[in-house]
KEFI-966077 format. One line per field, with one value per residue (C-alpha): residue number from 1; x, y, z. Coordinates in steps of 0.05 Angstrom, whole numbers, plus 32768, in hexadecimal, padded with zeros to 4 digits. Layout:
N
pos = (NUM / ...)
px = (X / ...)
py = (Y / ...)
pz = (Z / ...)
END
This chain:
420
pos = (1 / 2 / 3 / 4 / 5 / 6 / 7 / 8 / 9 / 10 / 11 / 12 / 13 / 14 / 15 / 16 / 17 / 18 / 19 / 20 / 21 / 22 / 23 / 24 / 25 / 26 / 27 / 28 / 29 / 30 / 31 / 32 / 33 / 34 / 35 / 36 / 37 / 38 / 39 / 40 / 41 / 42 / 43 / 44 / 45 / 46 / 47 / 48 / 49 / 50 / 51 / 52 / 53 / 54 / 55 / 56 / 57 / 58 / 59 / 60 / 61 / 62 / 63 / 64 / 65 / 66 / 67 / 68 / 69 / 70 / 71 / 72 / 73 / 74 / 75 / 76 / 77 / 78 / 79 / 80 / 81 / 82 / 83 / 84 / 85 / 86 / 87 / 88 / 89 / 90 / 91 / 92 / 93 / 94 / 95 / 96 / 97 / 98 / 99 / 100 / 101 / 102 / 103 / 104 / 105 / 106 / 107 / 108 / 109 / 110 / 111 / 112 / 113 / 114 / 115 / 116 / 117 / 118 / 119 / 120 / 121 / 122 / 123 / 124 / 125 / 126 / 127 / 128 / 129 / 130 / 131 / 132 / 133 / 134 / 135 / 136 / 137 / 138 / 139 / 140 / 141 / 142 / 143 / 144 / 145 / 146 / 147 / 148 / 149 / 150 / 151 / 152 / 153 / 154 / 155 / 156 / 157 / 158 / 159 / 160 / 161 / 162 / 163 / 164 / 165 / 166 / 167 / 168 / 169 / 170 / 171 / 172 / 173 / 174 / 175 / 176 / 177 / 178 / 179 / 180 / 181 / 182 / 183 / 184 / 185 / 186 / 187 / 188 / 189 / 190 / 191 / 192 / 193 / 194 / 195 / 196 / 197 / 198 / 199 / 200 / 201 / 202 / 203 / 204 / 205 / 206 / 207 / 208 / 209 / 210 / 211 / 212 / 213 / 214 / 215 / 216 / 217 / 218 / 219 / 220 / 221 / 222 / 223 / 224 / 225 / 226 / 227 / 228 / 229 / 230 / 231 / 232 / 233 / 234 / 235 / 236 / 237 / 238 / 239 / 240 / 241 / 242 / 243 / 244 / 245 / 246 / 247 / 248 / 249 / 250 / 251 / 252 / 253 / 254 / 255 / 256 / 257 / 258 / 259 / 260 / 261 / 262 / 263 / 264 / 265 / 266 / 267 / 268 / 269 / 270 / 271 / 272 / 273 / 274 / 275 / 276 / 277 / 278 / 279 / 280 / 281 / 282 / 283 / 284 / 285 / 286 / 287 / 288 / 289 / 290 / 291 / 292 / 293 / 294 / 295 / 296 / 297 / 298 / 299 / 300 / 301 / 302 / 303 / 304 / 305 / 306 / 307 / 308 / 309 / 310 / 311 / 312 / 313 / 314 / 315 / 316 / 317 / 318 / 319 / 320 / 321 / 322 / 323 / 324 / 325 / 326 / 327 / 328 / 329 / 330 / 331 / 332 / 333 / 334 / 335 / 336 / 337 / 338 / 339 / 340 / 341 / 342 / 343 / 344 / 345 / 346 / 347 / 348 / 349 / 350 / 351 / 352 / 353 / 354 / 355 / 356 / 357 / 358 / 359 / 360 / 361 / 362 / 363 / 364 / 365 / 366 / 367 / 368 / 369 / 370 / 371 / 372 / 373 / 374 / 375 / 376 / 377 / 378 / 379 / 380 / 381 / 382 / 383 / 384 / 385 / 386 / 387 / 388 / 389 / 390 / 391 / 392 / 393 / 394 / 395 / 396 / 397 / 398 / 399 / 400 / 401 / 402 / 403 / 404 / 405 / 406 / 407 / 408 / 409 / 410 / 411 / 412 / 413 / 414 / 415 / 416 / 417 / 418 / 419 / 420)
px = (8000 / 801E / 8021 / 7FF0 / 800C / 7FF6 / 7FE8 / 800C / 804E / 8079 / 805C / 8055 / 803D / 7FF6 / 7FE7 / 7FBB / 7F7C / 7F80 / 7FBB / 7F9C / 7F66 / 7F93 / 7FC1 / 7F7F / 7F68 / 7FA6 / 7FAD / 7F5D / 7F7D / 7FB4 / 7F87 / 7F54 / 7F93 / 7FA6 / 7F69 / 7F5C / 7F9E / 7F86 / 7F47 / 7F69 / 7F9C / 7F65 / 7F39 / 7F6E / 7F79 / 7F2D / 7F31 / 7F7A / 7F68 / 7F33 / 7F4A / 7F95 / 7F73 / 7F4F / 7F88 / 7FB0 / 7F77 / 7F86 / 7FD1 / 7FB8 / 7F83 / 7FBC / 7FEB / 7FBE / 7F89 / 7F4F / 7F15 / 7EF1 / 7EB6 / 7EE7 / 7F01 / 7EC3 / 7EAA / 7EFC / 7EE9 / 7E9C / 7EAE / 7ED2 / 7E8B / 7E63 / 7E88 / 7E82 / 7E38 / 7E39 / 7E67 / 7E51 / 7E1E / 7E50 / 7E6B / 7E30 / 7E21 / 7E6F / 7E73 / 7E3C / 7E7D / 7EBB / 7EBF / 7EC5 / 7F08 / 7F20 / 7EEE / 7F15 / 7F50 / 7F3D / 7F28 / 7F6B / 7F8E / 7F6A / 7F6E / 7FB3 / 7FB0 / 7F77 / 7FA8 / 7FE6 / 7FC7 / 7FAB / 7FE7 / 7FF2 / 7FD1 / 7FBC / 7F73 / 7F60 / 7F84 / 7F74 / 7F30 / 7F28 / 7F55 / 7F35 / 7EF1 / 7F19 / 7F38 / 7EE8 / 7EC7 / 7EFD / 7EEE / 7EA7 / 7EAB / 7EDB / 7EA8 / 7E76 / 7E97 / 7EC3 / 7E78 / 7E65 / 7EA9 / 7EAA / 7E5B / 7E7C / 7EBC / 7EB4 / 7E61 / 7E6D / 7E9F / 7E77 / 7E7B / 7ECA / 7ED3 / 7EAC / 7EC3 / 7F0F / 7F00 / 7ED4 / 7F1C / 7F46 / 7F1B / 7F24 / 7F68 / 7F79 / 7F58 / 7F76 / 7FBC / 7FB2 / 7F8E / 7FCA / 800A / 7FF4 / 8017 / 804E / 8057 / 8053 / 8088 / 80B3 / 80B4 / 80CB / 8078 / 8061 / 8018 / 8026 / 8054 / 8032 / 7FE7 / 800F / 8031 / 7FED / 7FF1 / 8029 / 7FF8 / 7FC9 / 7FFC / 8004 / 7FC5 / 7FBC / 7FF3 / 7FDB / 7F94 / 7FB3 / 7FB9 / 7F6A / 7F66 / 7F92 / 7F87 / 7F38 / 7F22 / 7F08 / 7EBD / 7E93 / 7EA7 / 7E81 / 7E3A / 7E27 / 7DE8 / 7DCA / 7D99 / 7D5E / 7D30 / 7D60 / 7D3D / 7CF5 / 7D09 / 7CF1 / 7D25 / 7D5D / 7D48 / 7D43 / 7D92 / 7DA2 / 7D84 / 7DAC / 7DF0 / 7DE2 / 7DCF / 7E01 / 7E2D / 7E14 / 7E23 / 7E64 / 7E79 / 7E58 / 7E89 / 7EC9 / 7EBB / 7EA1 / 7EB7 / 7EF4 / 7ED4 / 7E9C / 7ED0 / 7EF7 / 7EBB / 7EAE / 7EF4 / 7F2C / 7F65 / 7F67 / 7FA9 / 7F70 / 7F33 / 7F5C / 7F71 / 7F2B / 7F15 / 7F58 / 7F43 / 7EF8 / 7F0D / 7F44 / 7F08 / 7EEA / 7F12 / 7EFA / 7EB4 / 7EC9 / 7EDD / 7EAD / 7E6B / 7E62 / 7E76 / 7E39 / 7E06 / 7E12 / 7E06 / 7DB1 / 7D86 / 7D82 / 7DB3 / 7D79 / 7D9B / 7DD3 / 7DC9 / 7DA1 / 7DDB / 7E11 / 7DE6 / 7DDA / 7E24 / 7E29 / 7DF3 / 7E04 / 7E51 / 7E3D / 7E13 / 7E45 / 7E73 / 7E49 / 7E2C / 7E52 / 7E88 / 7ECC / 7EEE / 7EC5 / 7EC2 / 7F04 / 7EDC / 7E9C / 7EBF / 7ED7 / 7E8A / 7E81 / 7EB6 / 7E9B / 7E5C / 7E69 / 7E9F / 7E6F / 7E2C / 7E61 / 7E6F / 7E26 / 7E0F / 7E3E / 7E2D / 7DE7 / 7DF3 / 7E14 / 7DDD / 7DA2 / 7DB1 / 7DAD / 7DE3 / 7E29 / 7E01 / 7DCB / 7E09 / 7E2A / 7DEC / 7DCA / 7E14 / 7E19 / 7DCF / 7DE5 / 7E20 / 7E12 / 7DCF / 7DE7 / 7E29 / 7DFE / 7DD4 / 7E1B / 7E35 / 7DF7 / 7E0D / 7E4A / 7E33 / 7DEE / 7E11 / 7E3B / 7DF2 / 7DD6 / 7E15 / 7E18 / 7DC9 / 7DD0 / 7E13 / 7E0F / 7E09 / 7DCD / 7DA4 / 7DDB / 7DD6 / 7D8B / 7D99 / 7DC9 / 7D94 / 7D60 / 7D8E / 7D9F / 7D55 / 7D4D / 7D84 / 7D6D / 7D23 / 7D49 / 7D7A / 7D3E / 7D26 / 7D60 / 7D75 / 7D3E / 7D51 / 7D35 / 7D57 / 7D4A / 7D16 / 7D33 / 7D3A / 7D7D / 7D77 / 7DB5 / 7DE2 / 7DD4)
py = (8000 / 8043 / 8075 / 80B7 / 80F6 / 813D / 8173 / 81A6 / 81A3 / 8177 / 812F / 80FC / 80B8 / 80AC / 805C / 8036 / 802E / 7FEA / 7FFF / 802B / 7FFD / 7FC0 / 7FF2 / 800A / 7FC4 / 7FB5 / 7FE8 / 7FCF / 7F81 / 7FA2 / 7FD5 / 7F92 / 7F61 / 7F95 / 7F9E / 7F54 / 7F63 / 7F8C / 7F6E / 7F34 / 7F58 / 7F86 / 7F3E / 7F1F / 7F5C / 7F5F / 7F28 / 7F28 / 7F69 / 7F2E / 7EEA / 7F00 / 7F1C / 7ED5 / 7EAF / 7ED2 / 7EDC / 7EC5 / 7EDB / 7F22 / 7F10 / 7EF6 / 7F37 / 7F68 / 7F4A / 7F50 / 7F31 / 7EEF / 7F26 / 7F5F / 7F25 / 7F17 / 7F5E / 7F5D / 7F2F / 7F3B / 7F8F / 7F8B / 7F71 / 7FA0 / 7FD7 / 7FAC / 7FBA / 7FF6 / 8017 / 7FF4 / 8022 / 8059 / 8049 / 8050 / 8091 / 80A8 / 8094 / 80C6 / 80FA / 80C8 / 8095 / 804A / 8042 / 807F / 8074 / 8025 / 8044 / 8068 / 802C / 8005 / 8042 / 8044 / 7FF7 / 8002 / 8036 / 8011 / 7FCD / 7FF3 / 8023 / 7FE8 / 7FDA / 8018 / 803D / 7FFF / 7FDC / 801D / 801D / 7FD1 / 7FDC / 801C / 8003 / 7FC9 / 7FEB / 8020 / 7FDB / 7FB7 / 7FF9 / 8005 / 7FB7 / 7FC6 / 8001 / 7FDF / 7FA0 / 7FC4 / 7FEC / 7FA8 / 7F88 / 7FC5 / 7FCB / 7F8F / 7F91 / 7FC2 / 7FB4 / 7F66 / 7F63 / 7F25 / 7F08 / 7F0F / 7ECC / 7EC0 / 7F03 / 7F05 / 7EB1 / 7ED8 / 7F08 / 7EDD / 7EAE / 7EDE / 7EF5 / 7EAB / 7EA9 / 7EE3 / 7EC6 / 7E83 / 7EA1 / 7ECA / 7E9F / 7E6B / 7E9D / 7ECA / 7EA1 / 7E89 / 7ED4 / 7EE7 / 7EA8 / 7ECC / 7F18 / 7EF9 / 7EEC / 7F2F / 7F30 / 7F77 / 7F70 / 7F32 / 7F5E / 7F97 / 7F70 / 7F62 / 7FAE / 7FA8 / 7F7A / 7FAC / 7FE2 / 7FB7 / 7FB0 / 7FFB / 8006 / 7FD7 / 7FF5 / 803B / 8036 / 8036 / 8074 / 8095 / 805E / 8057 / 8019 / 803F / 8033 / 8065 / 806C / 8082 / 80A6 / 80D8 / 80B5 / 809F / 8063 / 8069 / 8035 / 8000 / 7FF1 / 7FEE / 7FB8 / 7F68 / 7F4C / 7F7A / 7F6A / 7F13 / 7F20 / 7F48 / 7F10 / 7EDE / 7F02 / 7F0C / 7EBE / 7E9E / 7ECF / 7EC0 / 7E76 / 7E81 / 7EB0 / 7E84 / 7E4B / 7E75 / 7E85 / 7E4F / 7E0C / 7DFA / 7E08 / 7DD8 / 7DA3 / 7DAE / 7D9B / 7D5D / 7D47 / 7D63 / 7D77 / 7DC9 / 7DBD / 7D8E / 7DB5 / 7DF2 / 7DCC / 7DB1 / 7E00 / 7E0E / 7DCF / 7DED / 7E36 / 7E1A / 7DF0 / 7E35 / 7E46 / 7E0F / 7E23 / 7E76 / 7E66 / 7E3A / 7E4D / 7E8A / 7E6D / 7E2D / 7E66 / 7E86 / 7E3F / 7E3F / 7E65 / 7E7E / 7E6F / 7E49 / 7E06 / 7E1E / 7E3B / 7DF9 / 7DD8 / 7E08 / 7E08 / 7DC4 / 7DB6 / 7DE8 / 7DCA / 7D85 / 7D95 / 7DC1 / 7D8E / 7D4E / 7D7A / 7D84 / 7D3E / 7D0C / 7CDE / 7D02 / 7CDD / 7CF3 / 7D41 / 7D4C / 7D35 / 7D5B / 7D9C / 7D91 / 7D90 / 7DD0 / 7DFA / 7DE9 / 7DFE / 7E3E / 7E52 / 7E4C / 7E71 / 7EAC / 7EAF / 7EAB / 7EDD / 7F06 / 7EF6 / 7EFC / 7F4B / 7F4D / 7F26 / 7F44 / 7F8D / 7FAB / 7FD9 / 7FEF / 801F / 7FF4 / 7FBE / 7FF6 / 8001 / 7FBF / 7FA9 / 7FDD / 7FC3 / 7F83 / 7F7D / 7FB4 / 7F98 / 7F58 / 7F59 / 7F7A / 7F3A / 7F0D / 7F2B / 7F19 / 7ECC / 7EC6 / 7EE6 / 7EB6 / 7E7B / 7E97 / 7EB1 / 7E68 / 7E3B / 7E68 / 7E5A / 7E14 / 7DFF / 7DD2 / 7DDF / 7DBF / 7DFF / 7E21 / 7DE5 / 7DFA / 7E39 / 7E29 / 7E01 / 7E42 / 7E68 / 7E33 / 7E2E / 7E7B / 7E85 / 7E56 / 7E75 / 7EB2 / 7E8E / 7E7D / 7EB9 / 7EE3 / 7EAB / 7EBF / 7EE1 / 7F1E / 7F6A / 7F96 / 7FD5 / 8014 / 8053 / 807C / 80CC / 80FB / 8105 / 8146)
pz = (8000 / 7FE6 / 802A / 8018 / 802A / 8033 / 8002 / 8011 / 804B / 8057 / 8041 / 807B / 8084 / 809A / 80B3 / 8095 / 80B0 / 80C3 / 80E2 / 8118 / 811D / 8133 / 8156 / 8184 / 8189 / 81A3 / 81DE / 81F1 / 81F9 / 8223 / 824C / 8257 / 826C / 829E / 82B9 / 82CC / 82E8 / 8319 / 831F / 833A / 8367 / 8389 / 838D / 83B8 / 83E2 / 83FE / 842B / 8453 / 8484 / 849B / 849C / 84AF / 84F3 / 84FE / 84F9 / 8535 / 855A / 859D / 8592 / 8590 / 85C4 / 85FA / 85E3 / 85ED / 8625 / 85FA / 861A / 85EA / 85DD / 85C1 / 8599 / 857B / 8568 / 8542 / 8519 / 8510 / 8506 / 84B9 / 84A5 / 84C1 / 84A3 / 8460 / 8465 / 8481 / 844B / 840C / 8402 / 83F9 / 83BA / 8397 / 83B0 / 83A7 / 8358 / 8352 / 8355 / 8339 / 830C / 8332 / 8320 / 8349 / 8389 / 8386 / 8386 / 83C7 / 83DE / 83D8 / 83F7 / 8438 / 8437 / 8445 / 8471 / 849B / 8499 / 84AD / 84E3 / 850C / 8529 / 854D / 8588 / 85A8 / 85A1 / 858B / 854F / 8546 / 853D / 851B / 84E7 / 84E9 / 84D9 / 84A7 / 8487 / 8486 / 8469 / 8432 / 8413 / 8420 / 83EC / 83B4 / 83B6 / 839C / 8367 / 8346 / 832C / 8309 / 82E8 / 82E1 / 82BA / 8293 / 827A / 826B / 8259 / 822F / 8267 / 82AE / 82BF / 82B0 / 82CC / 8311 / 831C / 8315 / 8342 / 8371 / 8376 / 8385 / 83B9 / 83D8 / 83CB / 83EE / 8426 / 8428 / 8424 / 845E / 848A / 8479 / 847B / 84AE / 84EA / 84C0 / 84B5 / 84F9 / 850C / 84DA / 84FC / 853F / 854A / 8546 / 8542 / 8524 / 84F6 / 84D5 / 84D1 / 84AB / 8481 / 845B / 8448 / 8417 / 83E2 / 83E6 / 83E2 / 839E / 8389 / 838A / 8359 / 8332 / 832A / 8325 / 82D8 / 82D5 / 82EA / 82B0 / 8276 / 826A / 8241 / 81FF / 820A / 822F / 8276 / 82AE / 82AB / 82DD / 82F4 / 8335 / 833B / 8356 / 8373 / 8380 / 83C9 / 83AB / 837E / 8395 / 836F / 8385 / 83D3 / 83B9 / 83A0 / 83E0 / 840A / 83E4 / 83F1 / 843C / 844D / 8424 / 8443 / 8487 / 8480 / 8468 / 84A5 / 84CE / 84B0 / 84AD / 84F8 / 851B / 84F9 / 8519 / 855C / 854E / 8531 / 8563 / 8597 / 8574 / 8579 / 8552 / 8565 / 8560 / 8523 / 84F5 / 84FF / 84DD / 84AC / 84A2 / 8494 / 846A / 8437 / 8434 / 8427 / 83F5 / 83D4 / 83CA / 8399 / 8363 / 8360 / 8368 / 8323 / 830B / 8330 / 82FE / 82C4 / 82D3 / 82EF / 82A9 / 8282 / 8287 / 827D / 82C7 / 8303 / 832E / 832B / 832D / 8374 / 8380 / 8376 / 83A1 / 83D6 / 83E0 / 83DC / 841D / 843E / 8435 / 8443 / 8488 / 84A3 / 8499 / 84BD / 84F3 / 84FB / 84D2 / 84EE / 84F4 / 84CB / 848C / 84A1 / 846B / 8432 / 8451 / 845B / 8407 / 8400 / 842A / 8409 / 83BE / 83D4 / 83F7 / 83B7 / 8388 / 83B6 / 83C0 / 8374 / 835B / 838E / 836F / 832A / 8340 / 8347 / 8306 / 82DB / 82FE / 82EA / 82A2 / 82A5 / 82CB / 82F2 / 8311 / 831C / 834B / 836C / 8379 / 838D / 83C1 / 83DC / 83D9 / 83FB / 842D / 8445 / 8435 / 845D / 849D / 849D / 849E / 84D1 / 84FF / 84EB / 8516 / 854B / 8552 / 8551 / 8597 / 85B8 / 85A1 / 85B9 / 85F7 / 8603 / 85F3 / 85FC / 85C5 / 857C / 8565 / 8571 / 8540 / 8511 / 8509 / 84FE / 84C4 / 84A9 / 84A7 / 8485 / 844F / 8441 / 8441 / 8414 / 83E9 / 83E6 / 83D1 / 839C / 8376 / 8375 / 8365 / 8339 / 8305 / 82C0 / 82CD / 82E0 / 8313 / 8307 / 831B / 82F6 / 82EA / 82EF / 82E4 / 8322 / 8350)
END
């Protein structure tokens, strides 16, 4: 092809069109590779500033004379402020586009993971709560970017993101204490150290905020009606119980295996198996919820898995509970990742992702919070766990009345008017 040049000045080459095309397709394949990138990084990074806490508790406990109730309200506190903050980032991309308000996010992830070693139990929990509120904010924004950056890709993409999510907390949960064996078993020194990866992870997502994908970006406009909407409160109901039998798991198991017989050493590693398990079905819970023509069996099928798995823990013979607990953590992997998907399929646009994400998890998150803390009022009362075993079984059946619900191929009615 002959190179055309200019009429009048000095000639120059202009590329070919299908030059520039290939050139700008290009730079889109790059700007989408580094966004799963970070997508993945920032995934990992919303779980540590929890599970890293859990597995020194009663180091920090017996170092700083914190009484078993001030223990509890540690470990319940980063999902409170996951409900009570998710709200938030709806209302704050009103003003900035998502990618900037995650960025904030990341930043006072570190600052809430690094400041809660300092100034005593004070700082412990208020950066605990800074650390809980910060996640509670990026959760909600990664769906909607997520609904609009990869629309033909939201089951790859949110099973990705729903695995890093578990990864991030099965390494910390397993390398917390090996950390803190390493810094002469500082308690301190191993809960910082979970700031540097999200350090990371916010220099990873800084190139969002200064290379835009070329579609569209951000529109300046608020949802309304989000919390008249049936369907948005079946999804939100969905999150929280699922969620509540997770926390419930993630708190309580080894106690109650540990009841029944095993030593304290095997009932951790009974948990560590089931949270590693999580990570098959992250991956491949969205990818079969987005297979039919709904995600109703589907959910059928994840929460039958838990259920099954929860109760052979509880009541099976010991020597089975490994191959139970396998059971448990495919079931509770793949509930997690449809809920999320569930948010993703059930609105029509980026928008109405943000928003029924922000109801979702921040109602939802409020309701698993209340989980951990029934089973201690129940086990107290009874001093057994039957009671609590009865209670796991009422929110199983609950969450599955609202799987089937939520589960439907339908969207969410709201309206979207221009930002104020």
């Amino acid at each position: 092809m002959t190179p055309q040049t200019s009429e009048s000045g000095p000639s120059r080459t202009v590329a070919p069109a299908s030059a520039v095309d290939a050139t700008t397709v290009a730079a889109s394949r790059r700007a989408r590779i580094v966004l799963v990138i970070a997508l993945i990084l920032v995934g990992i990074n919303l779980r540590p500033a929890i599970s890293s806490v859990a597995a020194i508790l009663e180091v920090i406990r017996a170092a700083t004379g914190m009484s078993s109730t001030l223990g509890g309200v540690l470990t319940t506190l980063p999902i409170l402020c996951f409900g009570v903050c998710a709200p938030l980032a709806s209302r704050m991309i009103g003003r900035r586009t998502p990618e900037r308000v995650a960025l904030y996010g990341l930043l006072l992830l570190v600052l809430g993971i690094g400041g809660r070693v300092f100034f005593g139990l004070p700082g412990l929990f208020l950066g605990t709560a800074l650390a809980g509120g910060s996640i509670g904010v990026i959760m909600v924004l990664l769906p909607g970017i997520i609904k609009r950056d990869f629309p033909h890709r939201l089951g790859l993409m949110t099973g990705l993101y729903t695995m890093a999510l578990c990864l991030g907390a099965a390494l910390a949960a397993g390398l917390t204490v090996p950390i803190q064996h390493l810094a002469y078993n500082s308690w301190r020194l191993a809960l910082v150290f979970w700031a540097v990866p999200a350090l990371l992870a916010a220099w990873a997502w800084w190139p969002q905020l200064r290379q835009p994908l070329p579609h569209a970006r951000h529109s300046r406009q608020v949802v309304r009606g989000i919390y008249g909407s049936k369907l948005a409160w079946q999804v939100t109901g969905f999150m929280g119980l699922q969620s509540a039998l997770a926390y419930c798991v993630f708190g309580w198991l080894p106690t109650i295996l540990i009841d029944r017989g095993l030593t304290p050493l095997n009932a951790g590693l009974v948990l560590s198996l089931s949270i590693g398990m999580q990570l098959v079905t992250a991956l491949s819970g969205p990818w079969l919820a987005t297979r039919g023509s709904d995600q109703r069996l589907a959910i059928v099928i994840m929460l039958g898995m838990t259920t099954t798995g929860l109760f052979g823990c509880l009541y099976a013979p010991l020597t089975s509970v490994w191959g139970w607990s396998v059971l448990l953590g495919l079931g509770q992997g793949g509930s997690f990742s449809i809920a999320l998907t569930l948010i993703v399929l059930r609105a029509p646009n980026p928008q109405v992702t943000a928003a029924l994400s922000g109801m979702a998890q921040g109602v939802g998150y409020t309701i698993a919070a209340l989980g951990p803390l029934a089973v201690g009022i129940l086990h107290d009362a009874s001093h057994g766990w039957n009671s609590s075993a009865l209670m796991f079984g009422v929110i199983a059946a609950a969450a599955l009345l609202a799987g089937l619900n939520a589960g439907r191929n339908l969207h969410v009615e709201t309206r979207l008017e221009p930002a104020g």
